[in-house]
C-alpha positions as CSV (number, residue, x, y, z in Angstrom):
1,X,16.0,63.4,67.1
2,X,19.2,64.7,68.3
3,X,21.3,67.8,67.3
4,X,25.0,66.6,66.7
5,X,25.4,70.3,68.0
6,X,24.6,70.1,71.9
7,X,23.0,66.2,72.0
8,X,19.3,68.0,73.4
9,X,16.2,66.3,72.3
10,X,13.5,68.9,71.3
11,X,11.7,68.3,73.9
12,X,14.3,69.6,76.4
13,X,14.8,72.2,73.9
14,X,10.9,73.3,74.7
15,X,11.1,73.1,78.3
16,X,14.3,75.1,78.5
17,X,12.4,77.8,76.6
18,X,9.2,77.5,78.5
19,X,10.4,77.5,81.7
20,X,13.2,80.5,80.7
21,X,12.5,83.8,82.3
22,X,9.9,85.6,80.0
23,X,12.5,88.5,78.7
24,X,14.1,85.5,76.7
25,X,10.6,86.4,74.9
26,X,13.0,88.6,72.9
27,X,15.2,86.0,72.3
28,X,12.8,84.6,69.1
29,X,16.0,82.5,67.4
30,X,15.6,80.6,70.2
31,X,11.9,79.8,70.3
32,X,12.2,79.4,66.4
33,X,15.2,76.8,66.6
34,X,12.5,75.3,69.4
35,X,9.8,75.2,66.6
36,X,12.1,73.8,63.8
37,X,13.0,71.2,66.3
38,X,10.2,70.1,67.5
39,X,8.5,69.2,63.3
40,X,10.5,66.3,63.9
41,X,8.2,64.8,66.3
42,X,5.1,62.6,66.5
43,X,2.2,63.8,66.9
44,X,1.9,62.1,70.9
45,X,4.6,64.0,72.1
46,X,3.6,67.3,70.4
47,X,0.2,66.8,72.4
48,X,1.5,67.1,75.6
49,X,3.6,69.9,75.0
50,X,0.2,71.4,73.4
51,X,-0.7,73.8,76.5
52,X,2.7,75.2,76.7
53,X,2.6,75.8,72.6
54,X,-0.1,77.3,72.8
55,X,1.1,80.3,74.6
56,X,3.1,80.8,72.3
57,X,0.3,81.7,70.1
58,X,-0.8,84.8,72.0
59,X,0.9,87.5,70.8
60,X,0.3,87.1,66.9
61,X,3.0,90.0,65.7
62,X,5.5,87.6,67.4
63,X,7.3,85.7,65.4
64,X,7.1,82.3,66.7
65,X,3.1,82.4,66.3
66,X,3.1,82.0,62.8
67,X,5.6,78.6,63.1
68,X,4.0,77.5,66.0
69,X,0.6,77.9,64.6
70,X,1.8,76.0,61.7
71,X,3.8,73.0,63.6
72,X,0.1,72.7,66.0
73,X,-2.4,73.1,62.9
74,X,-1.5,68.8,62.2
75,X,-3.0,67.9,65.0
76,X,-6.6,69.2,64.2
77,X,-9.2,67.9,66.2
78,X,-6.5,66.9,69.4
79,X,-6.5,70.4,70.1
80,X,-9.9,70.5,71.0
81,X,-9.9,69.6,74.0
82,X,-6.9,72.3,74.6
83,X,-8.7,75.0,72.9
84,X,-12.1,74.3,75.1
85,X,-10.1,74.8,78.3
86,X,-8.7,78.2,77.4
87,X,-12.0,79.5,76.1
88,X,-13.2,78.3,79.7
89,X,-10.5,79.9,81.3
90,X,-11.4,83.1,80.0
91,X,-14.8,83.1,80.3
92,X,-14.3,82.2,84.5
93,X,-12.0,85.5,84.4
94,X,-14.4,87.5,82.3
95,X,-17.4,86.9,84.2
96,X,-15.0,87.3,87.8
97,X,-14.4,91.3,86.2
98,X,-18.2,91.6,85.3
99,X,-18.6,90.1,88.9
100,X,-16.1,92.8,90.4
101,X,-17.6,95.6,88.5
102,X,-21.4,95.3,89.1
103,X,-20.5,95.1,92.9
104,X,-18.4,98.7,92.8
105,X,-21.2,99.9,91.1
106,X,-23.6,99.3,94.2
């Protein structure tokens, strides 16, 4: 799993890019090298670095989403669960701005 390159393990690899300040957004090779990386992994340790993936997913124009989607698309029904909490998620924050608006109305 290493990379005779620098020695990183993917998974350093991902957290070094999640964790990077959000311009390196631009940085895409990166992410991608990320991505390619991280194929090599079982499908365990691609579940807990599921939530973080997933961001990755939210911007579809960007070119990681396509990669990502494809690396995550495996795992099927283990990102369920995953999927469930961000769908909750946004329906709290949707129903806090319906919650917000109907009270500046009155």
């Amino acid at each position: 799993m290493k990379n005779s390159t620098d020695g990183k393990r993917p998974e350093v690899l991902l957290f070094s890019c999640v964790t990077a300040n959000p311009n390196t957004k631009f940085f895409s090779s990166i992410y991608i090298e990320s991505v390619t990386r991280l194929q090599s992994l079982n499908s365990e340790v691609l579940q807990l670095l599921t939530p973080h993936l997933l961001e990755w997913l939210q911007d579809t124009n960007w070119p990681v989403a396509s990669p990502t989607r494809d690396l995550l698309l495996p795992l099927d029904i283990e990102l369920v669960p995953y999927i469930q909490k961000i769908l909750g998620d946004q329906k709290r924050i949707n129903q806090g701005v319906d919650r917000t608006s109907t009270e500046s109305k009155s």
